[in-house]
N, CA, C and O atoms as CSV, one atom per row, in Angstrom:
chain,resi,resn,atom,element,x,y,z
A,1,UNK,N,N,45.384,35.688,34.364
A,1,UNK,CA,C,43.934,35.674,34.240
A,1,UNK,C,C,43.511,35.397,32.802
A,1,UNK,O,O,42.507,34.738,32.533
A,2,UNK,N,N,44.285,35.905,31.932
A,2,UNK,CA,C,43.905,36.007,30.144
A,2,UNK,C,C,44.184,34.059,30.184
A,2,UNK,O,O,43.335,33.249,29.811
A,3,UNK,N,N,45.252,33.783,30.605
A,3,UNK,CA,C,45.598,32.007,29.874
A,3,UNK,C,C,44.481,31.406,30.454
A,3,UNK,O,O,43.941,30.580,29.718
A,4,UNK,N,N,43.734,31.641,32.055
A,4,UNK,CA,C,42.865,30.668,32.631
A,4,UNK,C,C,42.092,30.845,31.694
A,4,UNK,O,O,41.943,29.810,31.043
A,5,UNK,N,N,41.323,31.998,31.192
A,5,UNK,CA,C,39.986,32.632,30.988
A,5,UNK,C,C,39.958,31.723,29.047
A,5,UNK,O,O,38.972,31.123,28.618
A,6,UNK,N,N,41.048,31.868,28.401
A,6,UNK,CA,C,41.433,30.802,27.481
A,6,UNK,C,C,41.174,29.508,27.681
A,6,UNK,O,O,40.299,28.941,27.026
A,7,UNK,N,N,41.727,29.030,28.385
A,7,UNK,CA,C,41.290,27.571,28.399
A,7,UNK,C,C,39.903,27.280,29.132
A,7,UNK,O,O,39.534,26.108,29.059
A,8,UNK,N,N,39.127,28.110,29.787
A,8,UNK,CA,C,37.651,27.545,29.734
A,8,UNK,C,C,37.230,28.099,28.724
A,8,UNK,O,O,36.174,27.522,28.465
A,9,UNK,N,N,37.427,28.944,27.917
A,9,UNK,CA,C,36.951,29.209,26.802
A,9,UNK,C,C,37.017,27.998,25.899
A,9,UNK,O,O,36.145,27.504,25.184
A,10,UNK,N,N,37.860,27.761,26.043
A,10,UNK,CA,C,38.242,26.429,24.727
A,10,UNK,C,C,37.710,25.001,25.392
A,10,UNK,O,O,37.887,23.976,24.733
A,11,UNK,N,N,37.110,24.925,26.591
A,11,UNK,CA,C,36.851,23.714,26.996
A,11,UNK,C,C,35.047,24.296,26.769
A,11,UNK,O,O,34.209,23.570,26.236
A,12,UNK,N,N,34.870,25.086,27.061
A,12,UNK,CA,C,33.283,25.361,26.705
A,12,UNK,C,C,32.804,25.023,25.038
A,12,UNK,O,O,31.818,24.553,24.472
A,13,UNK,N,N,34.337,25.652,24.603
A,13,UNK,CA,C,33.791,25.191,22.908
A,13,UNK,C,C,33.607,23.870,22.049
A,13,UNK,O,O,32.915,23.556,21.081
A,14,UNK,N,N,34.649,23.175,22.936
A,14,UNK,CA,C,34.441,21.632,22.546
A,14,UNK,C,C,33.150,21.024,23.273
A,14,UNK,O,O,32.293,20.523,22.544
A,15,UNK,N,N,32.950,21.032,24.653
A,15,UNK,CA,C,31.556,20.947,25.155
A,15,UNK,C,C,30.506,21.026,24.276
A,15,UNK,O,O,29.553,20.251,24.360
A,16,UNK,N,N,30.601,22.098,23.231
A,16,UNK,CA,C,29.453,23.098,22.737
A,16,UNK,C,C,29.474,22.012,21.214
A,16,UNK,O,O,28.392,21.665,20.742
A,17,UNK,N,N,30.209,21.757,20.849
A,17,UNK,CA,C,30.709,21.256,19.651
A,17,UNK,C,C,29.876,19.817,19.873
A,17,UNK,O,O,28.817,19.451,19.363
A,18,UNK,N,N,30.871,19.053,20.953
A,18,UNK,CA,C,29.953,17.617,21.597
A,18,UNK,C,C,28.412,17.212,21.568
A,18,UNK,O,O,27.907,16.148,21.212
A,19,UNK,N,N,27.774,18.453,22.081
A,19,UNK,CA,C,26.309,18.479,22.485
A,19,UNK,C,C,25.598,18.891,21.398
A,19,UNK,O,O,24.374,18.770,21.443
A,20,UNK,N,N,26.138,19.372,20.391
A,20,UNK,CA,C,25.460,19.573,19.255
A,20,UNK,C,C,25.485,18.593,18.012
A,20,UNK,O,O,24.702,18.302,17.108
A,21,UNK,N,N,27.014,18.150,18.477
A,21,UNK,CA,C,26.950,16.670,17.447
A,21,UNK,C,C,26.079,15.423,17.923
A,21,UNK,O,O,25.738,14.661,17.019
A,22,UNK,N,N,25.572,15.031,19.538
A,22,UNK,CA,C,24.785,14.166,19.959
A,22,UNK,C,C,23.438,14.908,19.691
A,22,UNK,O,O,22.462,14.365,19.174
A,23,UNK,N,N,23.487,16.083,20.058
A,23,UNK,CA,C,22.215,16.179,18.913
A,23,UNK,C,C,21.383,16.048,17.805
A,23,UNK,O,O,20.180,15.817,17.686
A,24,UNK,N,N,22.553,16.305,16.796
A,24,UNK,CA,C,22.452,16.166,15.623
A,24,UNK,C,C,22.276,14.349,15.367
A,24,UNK,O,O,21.367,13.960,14.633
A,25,UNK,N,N,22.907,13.672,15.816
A,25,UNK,CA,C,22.729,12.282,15.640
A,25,UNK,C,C,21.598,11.682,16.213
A,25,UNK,O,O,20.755,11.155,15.488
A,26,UNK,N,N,21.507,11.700,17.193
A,26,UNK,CA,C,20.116,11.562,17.519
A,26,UNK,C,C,18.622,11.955,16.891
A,26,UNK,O,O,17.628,11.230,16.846
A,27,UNK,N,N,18.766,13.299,16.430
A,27,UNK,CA,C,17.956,14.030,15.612
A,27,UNK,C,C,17.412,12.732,13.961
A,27,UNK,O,O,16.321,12.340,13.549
A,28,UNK,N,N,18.491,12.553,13.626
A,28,UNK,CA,C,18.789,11.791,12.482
A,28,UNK,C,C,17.893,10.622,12.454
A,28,UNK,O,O,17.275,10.543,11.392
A,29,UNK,N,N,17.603,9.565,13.423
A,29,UNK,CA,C,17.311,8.837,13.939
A,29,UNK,C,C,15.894,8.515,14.585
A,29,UNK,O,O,15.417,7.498,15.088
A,30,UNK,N,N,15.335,10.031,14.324
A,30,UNK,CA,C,14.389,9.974,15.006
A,30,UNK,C,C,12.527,10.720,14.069
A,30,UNK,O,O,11.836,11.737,14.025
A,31,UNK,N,N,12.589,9.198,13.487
A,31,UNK,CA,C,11.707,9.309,12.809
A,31,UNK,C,C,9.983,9.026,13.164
A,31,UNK,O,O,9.830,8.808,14.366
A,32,UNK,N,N,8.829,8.992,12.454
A,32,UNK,CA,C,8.239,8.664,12.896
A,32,UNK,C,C,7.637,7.291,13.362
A,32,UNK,O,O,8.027,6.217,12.903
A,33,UNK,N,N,6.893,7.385,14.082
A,33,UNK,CA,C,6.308,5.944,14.480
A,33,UNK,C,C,5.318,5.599,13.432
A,33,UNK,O,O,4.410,4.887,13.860
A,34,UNK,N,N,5.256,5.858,12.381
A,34,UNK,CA,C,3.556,5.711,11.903
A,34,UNK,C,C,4.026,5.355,10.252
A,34,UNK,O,O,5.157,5.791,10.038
A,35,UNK,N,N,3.563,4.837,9.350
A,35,UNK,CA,C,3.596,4.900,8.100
A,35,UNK,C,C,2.481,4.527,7.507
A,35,UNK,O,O,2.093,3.373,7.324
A,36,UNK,N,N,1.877,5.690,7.156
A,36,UNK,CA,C,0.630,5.183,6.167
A,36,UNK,C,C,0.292,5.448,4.639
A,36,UNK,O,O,0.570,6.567,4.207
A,37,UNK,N,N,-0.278,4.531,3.789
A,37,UNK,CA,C,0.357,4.760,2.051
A,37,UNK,C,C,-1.439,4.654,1.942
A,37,UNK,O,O,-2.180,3.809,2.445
A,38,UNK,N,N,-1.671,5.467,1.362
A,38,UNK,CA,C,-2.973,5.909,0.569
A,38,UNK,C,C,-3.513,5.568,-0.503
A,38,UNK,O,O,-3.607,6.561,-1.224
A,39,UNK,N,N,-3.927,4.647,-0.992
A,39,UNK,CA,C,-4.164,4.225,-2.693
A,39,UNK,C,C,-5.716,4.794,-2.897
A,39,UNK,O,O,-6.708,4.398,-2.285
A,40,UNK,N,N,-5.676,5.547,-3.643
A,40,UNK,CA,C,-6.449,6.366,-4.401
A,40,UNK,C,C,-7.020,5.905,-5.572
A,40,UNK,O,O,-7.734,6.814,-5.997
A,41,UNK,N,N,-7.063,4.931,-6.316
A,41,UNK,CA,C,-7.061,4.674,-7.862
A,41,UNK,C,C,-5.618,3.837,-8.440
A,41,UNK,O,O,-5.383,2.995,-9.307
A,42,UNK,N,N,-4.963,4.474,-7.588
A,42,UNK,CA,C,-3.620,4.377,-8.581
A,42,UNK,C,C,-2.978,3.030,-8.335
A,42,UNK,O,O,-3.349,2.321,-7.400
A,43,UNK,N,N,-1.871,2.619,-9.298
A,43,UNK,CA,C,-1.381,1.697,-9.143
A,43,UNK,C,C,-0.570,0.964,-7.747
A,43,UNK,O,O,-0.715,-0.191,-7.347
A,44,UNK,N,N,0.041,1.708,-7.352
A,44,UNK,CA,C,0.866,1.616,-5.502
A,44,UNK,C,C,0.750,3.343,-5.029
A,44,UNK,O,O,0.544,4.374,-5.670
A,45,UNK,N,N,0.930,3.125,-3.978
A,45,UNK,CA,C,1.487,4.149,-3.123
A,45,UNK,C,C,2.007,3.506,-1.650
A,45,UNK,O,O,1.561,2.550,-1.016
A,46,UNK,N,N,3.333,4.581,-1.310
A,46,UNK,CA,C,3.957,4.278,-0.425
A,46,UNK,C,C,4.265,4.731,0.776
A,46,UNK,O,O,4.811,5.769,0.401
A,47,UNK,N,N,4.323,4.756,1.642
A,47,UNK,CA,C,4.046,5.453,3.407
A,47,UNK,C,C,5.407,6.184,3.270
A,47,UNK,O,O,6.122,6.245,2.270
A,48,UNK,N,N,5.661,6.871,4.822
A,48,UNK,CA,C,6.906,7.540,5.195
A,48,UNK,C,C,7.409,6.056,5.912
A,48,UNK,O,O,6.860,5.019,6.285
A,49,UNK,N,N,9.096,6.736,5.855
A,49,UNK,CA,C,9.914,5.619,6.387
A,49,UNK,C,C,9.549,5.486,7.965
A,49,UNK,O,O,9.030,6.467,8.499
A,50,UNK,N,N,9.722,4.665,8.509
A,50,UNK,CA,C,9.645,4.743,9.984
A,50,UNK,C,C,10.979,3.505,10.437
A,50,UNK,O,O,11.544,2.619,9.796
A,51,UNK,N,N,11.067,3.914,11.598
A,51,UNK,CA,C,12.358,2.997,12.323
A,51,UNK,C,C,11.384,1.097,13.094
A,51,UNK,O,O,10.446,0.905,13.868
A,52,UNK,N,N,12.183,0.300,12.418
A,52,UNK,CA,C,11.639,-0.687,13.440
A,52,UNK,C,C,12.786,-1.126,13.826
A,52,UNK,O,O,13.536,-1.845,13.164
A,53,UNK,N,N,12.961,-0.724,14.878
A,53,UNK,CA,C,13.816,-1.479,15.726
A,53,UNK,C,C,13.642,-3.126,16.828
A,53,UNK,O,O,14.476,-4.028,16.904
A,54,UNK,N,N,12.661,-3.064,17.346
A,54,UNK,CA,C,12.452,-4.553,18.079
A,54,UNK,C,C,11.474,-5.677,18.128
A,54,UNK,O,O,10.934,-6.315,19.032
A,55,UNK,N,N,11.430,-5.690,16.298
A,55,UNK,CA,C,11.292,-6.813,15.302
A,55,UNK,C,C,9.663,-6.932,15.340
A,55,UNK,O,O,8.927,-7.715,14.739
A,56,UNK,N,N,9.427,-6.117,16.049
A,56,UNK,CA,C,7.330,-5.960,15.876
A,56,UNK,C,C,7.243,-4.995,15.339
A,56,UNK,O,O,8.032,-4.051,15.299
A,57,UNK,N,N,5.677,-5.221,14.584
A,57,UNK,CA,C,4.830,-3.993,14.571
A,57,UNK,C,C,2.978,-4.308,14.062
A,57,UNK,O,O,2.380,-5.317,13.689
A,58,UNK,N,N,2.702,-3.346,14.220
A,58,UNK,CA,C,1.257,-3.953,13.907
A,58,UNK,C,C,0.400,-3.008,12.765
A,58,UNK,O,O,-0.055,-1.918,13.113
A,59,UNK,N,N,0.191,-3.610,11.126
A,59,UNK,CA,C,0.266,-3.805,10.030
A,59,UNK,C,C,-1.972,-3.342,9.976
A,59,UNK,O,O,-2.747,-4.193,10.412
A,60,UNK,N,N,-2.298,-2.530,9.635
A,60,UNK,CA,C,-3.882,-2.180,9.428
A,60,UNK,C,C,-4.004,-1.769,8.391
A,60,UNK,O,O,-3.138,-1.651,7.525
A,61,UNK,N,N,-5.318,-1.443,8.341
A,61,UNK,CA,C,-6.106,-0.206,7.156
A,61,UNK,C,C,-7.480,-0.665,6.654
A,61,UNK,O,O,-8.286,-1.157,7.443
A,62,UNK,N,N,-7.819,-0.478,5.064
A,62,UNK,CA,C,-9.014,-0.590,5.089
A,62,UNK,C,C,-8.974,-0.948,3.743
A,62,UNK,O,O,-7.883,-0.957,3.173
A,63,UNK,N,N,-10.022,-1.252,3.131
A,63,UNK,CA,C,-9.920,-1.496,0.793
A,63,UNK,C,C,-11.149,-0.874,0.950
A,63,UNK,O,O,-12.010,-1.242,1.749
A,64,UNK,N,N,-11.228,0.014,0.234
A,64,UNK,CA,C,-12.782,0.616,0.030
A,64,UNK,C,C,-13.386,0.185,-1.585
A,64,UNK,O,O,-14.586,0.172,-1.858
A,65,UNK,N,N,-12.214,-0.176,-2.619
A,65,UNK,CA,C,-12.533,-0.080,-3.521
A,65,UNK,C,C,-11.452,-1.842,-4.682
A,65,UNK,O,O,-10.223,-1.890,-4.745
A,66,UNK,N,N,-12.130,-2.625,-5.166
A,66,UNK,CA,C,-11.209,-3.548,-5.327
A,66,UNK,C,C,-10.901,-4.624,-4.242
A,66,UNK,O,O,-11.562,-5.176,-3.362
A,67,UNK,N,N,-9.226,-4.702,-4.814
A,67,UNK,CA,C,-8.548,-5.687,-4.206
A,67,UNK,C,C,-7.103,-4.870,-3.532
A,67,UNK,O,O,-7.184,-3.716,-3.953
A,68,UNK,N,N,-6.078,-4.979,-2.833
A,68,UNK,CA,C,-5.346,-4.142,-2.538
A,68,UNK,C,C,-4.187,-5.323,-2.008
A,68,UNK,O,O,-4.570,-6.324,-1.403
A,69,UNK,N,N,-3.037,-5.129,-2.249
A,69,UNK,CA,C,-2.138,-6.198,-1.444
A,69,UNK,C,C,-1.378,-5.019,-0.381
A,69,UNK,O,O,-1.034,-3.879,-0.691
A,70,UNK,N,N,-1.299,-5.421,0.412
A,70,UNK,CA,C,-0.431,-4.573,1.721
A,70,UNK,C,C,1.058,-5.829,2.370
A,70,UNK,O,O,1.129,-6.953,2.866
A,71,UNK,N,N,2.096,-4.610,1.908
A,71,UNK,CA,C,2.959,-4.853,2.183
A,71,UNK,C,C,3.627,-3.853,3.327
A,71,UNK,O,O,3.215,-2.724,3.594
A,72,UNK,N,N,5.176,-4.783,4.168
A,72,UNK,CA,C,5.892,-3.624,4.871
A,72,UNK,C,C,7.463,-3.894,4.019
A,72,UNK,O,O,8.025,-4.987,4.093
A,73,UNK,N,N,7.924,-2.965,3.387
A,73,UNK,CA,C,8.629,-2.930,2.415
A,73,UNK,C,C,10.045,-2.344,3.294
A,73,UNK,O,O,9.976,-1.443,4.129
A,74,UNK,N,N,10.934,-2.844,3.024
A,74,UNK,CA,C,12.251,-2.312,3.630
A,74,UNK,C,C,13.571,-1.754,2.907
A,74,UNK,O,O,14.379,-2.449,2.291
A,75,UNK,N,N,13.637,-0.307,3.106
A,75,UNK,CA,C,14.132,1.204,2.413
A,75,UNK,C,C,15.485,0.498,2.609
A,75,UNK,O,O,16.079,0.064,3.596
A,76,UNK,N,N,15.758,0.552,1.212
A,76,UNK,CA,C,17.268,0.407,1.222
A,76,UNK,C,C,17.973,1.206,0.171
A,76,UNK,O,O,17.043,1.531,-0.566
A,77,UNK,N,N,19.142,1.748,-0.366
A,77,UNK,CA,C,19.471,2.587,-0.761
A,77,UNK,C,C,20.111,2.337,-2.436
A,77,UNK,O,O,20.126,3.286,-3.219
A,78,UNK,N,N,20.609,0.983,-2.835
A,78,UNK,CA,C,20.757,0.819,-4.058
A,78,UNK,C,C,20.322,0.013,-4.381
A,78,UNK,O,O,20.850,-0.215,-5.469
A,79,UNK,N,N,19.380,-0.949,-4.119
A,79,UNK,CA,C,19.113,-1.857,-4.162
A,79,UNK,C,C,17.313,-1.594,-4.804
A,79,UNK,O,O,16.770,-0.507,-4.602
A,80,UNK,N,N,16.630,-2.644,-5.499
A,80,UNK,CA,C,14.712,-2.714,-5.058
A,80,UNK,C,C,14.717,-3.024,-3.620
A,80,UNK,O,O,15.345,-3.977,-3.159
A,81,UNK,N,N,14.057,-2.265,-2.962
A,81,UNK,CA,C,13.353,-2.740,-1.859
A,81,UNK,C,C,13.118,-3.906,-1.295
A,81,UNK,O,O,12.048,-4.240,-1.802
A,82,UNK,N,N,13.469,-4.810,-0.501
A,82,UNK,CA,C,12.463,-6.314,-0.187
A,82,UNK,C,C,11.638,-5.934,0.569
A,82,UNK,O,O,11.672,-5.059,1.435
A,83,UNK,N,N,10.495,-6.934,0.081
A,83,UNK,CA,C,9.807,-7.049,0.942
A,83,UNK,C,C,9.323,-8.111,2.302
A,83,UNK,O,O,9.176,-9.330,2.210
A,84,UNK,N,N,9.228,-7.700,2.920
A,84,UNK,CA,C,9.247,-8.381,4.424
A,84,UNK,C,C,7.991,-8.976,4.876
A,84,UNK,O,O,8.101,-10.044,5.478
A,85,UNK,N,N,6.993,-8.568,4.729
A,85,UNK,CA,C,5.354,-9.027,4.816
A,85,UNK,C,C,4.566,-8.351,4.016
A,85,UNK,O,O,4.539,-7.176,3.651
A,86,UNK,N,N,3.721,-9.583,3.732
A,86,UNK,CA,C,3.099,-8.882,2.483
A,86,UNK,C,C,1.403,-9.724,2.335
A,86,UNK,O,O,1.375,-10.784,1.709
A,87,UNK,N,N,0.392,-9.303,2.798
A,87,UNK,CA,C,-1.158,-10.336,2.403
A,87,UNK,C,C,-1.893,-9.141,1.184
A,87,UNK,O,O,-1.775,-7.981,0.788
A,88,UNK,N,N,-2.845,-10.628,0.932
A,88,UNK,CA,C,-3.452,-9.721,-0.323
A,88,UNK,C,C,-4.744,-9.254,0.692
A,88,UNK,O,O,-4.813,-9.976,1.687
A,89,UNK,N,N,-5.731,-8.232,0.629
A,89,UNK,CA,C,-6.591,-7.795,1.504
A,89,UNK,C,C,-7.702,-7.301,0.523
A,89,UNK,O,O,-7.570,-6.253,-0.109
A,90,UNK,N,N,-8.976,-8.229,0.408
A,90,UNK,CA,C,-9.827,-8.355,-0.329
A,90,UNK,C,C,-11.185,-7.178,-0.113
A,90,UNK,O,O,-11.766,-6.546,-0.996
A,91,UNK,N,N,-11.412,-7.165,1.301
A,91,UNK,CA,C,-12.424,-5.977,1.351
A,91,UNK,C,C,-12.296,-5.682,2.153
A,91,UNK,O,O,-11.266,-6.110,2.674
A,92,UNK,N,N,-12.966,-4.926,2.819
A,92,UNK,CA,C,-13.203,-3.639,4.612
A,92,UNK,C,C,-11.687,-3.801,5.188
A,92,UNK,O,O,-10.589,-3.976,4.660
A,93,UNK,N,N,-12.173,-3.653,6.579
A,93,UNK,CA,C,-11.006,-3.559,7.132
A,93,UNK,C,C,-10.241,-4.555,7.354
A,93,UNK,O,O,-10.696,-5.666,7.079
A,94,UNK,N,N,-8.822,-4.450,7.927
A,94,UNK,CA,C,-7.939,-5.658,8.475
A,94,UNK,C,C,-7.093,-4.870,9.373
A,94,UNK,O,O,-6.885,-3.660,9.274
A,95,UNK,N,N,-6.481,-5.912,10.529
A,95,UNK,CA,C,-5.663,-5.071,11.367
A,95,UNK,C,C,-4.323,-6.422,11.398
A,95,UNK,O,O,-5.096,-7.373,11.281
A,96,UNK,N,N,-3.719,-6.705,11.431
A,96,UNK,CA,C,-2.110,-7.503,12.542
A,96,UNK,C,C,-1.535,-7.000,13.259
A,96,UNK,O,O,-1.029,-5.878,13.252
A,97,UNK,N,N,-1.549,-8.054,14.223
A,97,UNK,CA,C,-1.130,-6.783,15.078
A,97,UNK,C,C,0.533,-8.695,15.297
A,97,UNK,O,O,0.548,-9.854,14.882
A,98,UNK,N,N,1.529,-7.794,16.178
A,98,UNK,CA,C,2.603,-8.537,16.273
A,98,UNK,C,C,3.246,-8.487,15.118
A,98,UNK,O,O,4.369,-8.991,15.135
A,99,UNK,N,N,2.830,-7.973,13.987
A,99,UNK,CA,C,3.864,-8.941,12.812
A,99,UNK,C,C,5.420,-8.726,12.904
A,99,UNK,O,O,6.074,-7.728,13.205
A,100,UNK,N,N,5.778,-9.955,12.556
A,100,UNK,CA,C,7.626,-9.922,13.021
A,100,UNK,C,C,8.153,-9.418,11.900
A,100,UNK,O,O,7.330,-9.292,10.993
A,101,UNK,N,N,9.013,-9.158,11.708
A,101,UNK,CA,C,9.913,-7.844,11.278
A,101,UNK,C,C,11.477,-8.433,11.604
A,101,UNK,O,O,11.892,-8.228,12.745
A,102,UNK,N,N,12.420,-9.203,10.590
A,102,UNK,CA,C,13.249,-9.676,11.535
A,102,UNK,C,C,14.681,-8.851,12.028
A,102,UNK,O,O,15.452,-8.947,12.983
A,103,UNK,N,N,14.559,-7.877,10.653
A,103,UNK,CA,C,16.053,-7.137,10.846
A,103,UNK,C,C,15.809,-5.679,11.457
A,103,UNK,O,O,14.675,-5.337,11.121
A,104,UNK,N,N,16.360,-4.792,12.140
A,104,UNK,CA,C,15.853,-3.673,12.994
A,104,UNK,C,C,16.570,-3.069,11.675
A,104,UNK,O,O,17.694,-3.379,11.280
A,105,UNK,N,N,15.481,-1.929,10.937
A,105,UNK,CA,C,15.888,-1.410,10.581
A,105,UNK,C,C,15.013,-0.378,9.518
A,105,UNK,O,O,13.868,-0.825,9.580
A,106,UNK,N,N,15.011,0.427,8.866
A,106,UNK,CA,C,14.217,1.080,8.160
A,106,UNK,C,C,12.764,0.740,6.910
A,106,UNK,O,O,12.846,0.196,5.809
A,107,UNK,N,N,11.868,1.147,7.420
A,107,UNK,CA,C,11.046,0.540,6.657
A,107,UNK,C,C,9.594,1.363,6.196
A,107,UNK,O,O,9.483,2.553,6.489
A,108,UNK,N,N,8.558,0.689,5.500
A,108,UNK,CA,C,7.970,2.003,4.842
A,108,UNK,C,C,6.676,0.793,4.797
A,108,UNK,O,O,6.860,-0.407,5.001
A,109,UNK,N,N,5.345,1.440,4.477
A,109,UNK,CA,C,3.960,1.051,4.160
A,109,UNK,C,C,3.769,1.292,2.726
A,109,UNK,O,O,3.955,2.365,2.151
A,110,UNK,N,N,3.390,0.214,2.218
A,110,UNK,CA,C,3.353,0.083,0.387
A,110,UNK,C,C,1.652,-0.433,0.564
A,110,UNK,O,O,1.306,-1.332,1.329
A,111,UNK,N,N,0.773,0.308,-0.271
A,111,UNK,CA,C,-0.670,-0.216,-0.539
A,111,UNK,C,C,-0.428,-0.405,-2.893
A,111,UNK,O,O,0.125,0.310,-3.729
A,112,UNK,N,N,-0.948,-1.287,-2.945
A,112,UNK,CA,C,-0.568,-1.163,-4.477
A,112,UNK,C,C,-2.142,-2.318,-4.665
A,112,UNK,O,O,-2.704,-3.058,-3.858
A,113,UNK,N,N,-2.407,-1.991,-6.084
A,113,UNK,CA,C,-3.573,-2.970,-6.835
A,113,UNK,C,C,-3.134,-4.339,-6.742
A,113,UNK,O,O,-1.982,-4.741,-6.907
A,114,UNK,N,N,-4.433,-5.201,-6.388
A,114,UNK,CA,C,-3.998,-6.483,-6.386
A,114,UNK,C,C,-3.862,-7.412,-7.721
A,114,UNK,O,O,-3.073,-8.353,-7.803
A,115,UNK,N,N,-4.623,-7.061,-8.601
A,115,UNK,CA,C,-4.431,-7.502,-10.266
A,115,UNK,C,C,-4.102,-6.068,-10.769
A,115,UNK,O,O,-3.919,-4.952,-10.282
A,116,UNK,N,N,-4.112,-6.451,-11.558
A,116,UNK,CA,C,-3.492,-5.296,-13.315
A,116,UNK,C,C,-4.568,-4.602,-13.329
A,116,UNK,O,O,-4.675,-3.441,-12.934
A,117,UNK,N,N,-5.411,-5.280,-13.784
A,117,UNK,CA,C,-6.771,-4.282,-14.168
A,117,UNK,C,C,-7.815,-3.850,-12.952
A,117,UNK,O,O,-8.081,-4.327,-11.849
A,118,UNK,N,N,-8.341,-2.522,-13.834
A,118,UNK,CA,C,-8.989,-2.105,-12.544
A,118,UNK,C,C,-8.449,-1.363,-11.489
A,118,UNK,O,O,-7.226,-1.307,-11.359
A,119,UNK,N,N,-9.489,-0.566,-10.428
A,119,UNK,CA,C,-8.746,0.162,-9.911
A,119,UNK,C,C,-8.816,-0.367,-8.115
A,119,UNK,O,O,-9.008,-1.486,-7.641
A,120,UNK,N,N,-8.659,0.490,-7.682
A,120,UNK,CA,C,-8.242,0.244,-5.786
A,120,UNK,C,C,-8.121,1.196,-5.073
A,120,UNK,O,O,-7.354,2.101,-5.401
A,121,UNK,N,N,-8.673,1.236,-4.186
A,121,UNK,CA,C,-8.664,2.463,-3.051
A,121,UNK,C,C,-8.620,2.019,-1.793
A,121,UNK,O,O,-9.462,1.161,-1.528
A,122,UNK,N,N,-7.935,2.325,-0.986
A,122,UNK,CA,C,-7.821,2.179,0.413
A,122,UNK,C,C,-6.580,2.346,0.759
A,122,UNK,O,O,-5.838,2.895,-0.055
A,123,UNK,N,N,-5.988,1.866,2.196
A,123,UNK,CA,C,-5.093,2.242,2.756
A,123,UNK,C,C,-4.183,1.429,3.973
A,123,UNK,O,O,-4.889,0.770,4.736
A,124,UNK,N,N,-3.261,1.407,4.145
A,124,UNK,CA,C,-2.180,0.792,4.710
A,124,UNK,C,C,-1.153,1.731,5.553
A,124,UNK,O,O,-0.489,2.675,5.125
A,125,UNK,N,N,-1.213,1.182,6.927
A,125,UNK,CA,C,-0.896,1.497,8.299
A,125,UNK,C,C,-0.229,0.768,8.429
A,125,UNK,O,O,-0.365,-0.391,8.036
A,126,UNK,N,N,0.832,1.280,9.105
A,126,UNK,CA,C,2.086,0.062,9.212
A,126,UNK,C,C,2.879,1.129,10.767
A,126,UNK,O,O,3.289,2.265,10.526
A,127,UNK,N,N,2.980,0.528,12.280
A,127,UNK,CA,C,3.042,1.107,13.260
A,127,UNK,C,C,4.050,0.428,14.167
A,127,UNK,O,O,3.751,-0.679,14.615
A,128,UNK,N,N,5.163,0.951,14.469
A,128,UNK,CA,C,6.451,-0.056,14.515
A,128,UNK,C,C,6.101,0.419,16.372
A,128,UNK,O,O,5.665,1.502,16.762
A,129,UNK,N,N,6.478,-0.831,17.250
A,129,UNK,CA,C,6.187,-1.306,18.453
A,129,UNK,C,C,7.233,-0.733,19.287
A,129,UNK,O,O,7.148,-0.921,20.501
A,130,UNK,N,N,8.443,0.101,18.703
A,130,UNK,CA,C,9.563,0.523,19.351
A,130,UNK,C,C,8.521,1.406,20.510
A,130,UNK,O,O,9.028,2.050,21.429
């Protein structure tokens, strides 16, 4: 009875081990859908990362103040950033919707001043289609 009661013990623990590592990976992976970067005055600001996986997404926001260029910038780890799409956005609102995206993979909402001088306010939405 002790050797059976052992080996489901030890098959429950690897089970237990399994389901917590597909957890954990999955977990990892599972970011938000949304990235939005706020420019206040300041020179850039930059959204949270979000996952694009199937090469769309659709790119908004607003300039309340200035000129503003809106980019979707792609998080990479030693490298500057590239950027992937990028318009300059002169006043009120703007929306794209479709924009292609070609590599599935991590990416972020950048709002930054469109000249040097002077300041900029508004904001950049960047909403991946997964």
């Amino acid at each position: 009875m002790g050797l059976a009661l052992s080996k489901v013990n030890k098959k429950m623990a690897v089970l237990g081990v399994l389901l917590v590592s597909v957890m954990w990976g999955s977990a990892a992976f599972a970011l938000p859908s949304t990235s939005t970067a706020n420019l206040n005055g300041t020179g850039s600001a930059n959204g949270g990362n979000i996952n694009i996986w199937d090469d769309y997404a659709d790119v908004s926001g607003y300039v309340t103040l200035g000129d503003i260029s809106a980019r979707v910038k792609k998080s990479v780890t030693l490298l500057p950033d590239p950027t992937e799409w990028s318009r300059l956005i002169y006043s009120g609102n703007f929306s794209y919707d479709n924009v292609y995206i070609p590599d599935a993979s991590t990416y972020y909402a950048q709002a930054s001043r469109a000249n040097a001088r002077g300041t900029a306010s508004g904001q950049v939405k960047v909403v991946s289609l997964d």
